[in-house]
N, C-alpha and C positions, 0 to 999 in steps of 0.2 A: 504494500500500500504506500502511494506516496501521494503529498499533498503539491496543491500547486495556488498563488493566487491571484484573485481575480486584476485585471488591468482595464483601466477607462483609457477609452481611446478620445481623442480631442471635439469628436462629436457627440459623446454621450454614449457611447454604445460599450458593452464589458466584453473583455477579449478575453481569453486563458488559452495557454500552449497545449499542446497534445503531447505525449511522450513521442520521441522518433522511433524508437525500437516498434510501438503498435501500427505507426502511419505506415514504416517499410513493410510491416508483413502483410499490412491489409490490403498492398499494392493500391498506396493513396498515393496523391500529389499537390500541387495547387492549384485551386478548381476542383477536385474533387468534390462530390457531392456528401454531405454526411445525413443522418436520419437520427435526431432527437424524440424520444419517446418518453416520457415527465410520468413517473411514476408514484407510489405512495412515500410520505416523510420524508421528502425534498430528494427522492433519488431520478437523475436525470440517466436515460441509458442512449449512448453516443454508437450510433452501426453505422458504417459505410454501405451507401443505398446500394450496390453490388449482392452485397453480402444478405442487408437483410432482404430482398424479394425474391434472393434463392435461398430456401429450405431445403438445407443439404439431408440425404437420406441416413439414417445409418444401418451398418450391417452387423447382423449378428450370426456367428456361424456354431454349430451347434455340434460337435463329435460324441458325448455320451448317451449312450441310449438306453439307459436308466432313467425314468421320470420323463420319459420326452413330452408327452402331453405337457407336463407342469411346466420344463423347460420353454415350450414353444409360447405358451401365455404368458407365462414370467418376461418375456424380452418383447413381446406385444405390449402389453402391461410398460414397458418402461419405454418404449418410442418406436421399437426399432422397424425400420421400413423394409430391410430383405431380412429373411432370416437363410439362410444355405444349411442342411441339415446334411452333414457329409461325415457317417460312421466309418468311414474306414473300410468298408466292406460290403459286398451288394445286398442291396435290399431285401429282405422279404417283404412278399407281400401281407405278411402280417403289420411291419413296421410299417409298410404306407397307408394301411389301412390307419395304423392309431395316427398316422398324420393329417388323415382326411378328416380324422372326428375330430378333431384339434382344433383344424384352421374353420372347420363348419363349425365351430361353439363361440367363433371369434370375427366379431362384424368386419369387412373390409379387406380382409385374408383369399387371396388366391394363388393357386400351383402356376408357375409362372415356366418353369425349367424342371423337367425330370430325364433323369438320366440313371444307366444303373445303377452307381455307390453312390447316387446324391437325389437330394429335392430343392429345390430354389423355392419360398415363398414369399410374395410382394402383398406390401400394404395398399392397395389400390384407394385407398378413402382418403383423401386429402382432411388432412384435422383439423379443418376449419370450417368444413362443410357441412357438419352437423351441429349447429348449437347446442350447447352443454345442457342450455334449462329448458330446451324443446326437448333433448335425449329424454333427463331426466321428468319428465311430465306424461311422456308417451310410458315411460316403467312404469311409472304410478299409475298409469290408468290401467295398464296391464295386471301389476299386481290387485289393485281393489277390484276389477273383474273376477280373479280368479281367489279372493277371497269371497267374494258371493256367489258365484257360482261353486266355490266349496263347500257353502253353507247350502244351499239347493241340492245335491250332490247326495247329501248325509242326511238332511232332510227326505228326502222322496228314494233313497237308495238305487240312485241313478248313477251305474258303475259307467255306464260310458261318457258321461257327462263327467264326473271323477277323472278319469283317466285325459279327459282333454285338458282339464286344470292343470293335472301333474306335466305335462309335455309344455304348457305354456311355459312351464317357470325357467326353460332353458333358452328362453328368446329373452325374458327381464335380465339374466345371466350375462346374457350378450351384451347387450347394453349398457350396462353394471360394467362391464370390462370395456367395453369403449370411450364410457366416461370418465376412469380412474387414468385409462391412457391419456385423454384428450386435456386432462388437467395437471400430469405431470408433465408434459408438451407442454403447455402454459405456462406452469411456473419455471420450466427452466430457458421460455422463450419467450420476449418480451412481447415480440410482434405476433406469436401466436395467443398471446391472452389477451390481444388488444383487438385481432380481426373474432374472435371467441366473444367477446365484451364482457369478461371479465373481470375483478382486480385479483390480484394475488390473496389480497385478505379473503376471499372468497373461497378461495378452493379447498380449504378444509373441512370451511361447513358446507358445500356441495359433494364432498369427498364420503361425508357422515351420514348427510338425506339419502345419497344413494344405497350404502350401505343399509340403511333402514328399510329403503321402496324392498330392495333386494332379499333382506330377511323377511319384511311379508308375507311378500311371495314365496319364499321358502316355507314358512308354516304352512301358509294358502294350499301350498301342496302337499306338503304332509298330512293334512287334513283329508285333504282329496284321497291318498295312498291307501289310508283307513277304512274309506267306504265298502270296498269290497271285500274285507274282514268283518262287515258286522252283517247281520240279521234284521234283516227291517222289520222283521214279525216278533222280534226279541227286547228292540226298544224303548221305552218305557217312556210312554206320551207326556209326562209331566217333567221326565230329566229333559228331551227334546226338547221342549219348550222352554226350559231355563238356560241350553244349550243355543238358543236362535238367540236371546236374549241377551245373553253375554258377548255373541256375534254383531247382535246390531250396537251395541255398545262400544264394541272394536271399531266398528267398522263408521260411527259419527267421530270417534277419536282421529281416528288417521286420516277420513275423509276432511272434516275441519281441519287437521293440522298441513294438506298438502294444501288446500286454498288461505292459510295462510302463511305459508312456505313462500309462495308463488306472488302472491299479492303483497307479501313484505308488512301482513296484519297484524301490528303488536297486538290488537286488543281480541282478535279473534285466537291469536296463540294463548292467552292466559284463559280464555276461554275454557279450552281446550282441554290444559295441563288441569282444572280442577273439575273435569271430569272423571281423572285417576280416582276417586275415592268409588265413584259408581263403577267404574270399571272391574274395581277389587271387592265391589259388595256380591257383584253378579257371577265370580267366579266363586265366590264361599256360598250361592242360592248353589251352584250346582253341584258341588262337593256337598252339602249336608244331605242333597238328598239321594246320592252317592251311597253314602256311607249309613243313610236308613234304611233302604229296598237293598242294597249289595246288593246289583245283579252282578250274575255270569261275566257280562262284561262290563265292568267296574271300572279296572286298569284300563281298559283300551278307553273307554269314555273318556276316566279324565285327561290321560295324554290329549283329546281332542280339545276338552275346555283350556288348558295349559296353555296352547298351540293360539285360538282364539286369545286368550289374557295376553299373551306376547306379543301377536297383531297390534291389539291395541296400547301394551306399554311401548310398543316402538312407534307407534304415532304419538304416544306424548313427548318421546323421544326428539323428534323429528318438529312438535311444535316448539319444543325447549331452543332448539337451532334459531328461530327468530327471535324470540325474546333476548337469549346471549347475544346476538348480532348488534343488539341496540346500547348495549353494556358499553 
């Protein structure tokens, strides 16, 4: 780090030197064009317009094939634009198969180069072309679908209806992983958080909504998984019913907390968060009466209400993100 200071020029205007060692590498001159981008608590970031309107790719090559799925998301997840997956040794077609399921769980991923001992795969989605709170807006509507139609599902013991919830939750997945890449892109580029319309203070709590849409949806579907382990002739009409009840209580939590996510509502967030006392009464209506009748299936029930109570503490979760915002 070094310091430099500022110089008035005889018409008013402020000058400061640029180090020589940055101007020679950037292949600057005089007349070069620079590109100022005025960031939060007075940080200014200086790019040569060369530099920044090319988005250099990066490559990541990948030789162990242990964990490859985790491997190939992992370097998605962190920017990287080709990945080359070259073990050393010709493929099977087992290994290209876990490469297929890999880059299909992953938005913007295509086989670009295949060859015998290798696969080339290319980011084709420019990261700038899906806005972050469009992404995350389309998961939330996804996950709150597929928590109501889980409730519908367990309700009417509609296993095919069950089964379409559970396949959803790999498309909110997707997304979920497009957006944690598209904001690590952000923060370590200035020009990419600025065509995004983000600030940096931002992507932590867009980092944590998403996380929460995503957990939803994960119970959403665990819920769903259930249905076709239970008996609909076995259900006992009064826990059901204390069971939709705890669900619509989930389900005004998270619903109110993503319209004030969205809309930046302090006062529908505090809302929200003191709905948690009703949320926690409606999960002890369905445990006492649980633990009166014990049916047969007890355990598998409450797992379901458990699953529902999460829904909804992750929407209070998720309305707690606007109020700290204002902190």
């Amino acid at each position: 780090m070094e310091y430099r200071r500022l110089q008035m020029s005889k018409g008013g205007s402020f000058l400061l030197s640029l180090p020589k060692e940055w101007v020679k590498a950037n292949g600057l001159e005089g007349g070069s064009v620079l590109r100022l981008v005025e960031g939060e608590g007075g940080m200014l970031t200086i790019k040569a317009e060369e530099v920044a309107e090319t988005e250099k790719g990066t490559v990541a090559v990948i030789r162990e094939p242990d964990g490859l799925e985790r491997q190939i998301r992992a370097n998605y997840l962190f920017g990287a634009d080709t990945m080359v997956i070259d073990l050393g040794k010709r493929m099977t077609p087992a290994t290209r198969e876990i490469v297929k399921t890999a880059i299909h769980k992953l938005i913007g991923l295509e086989i670009v180069e295949e060859e015998a001992n290798s696969i080339t795969v290319q980011c084709l989605l420019q990261p700038t072309s899906m806005p972050i709170k469009s992404t995350l807006k389309r998961a939330y509507v996804l996950a709150a679908n597929m928590h109501r139609e889980a409730e519908l599902a367990l309700a009417h013991g509609d296993n095919e209806l069950a089964l379409s919830v559970d396949r959803r939750d790999d498309e909110v997945d997707r997304l979920y992983f497009l957006i944690v890449r598209q904001l690590r892109l952000a923060l370590r580029n200035a020009s990419v958080s600025e065509k995004l319309g983000i600030r940096p203070s931002e992507c932590l709590d867009l980092r944590m909504a998403a996380k929460y849409v995503e957990t939803i949806a994960d119970y959403a579907g665990a819920i769903a998984s259930t249905v076709p382990k239970l008996s609909h002739s076995e259900l006992d009409r009064d826990i059901m019913e204390a069971l939709s009840s705890l669900s619509a209580v989930a389900y005004k939590i998270h619903e109110g907390a993503a319209q004030a996510l969205f809309k930046q509502d302090v006062k529908l967030s505090d809302e929200v968060q003191m709905e948690n006392a009703s949320l926690g009464k409606a999960l002890v209506a369905v445990n006492e009466l649980l633990m009166s009748r014990q049916p047969r299936i007890a355990a598998l029930l409450n797992s379901i209400a458990i699953y529902f109570y999460q829904i909804g503490a992750h929407g209070v979760d998720l309305a707690e993100l606007v109020s700290g915002a204002t902190v």
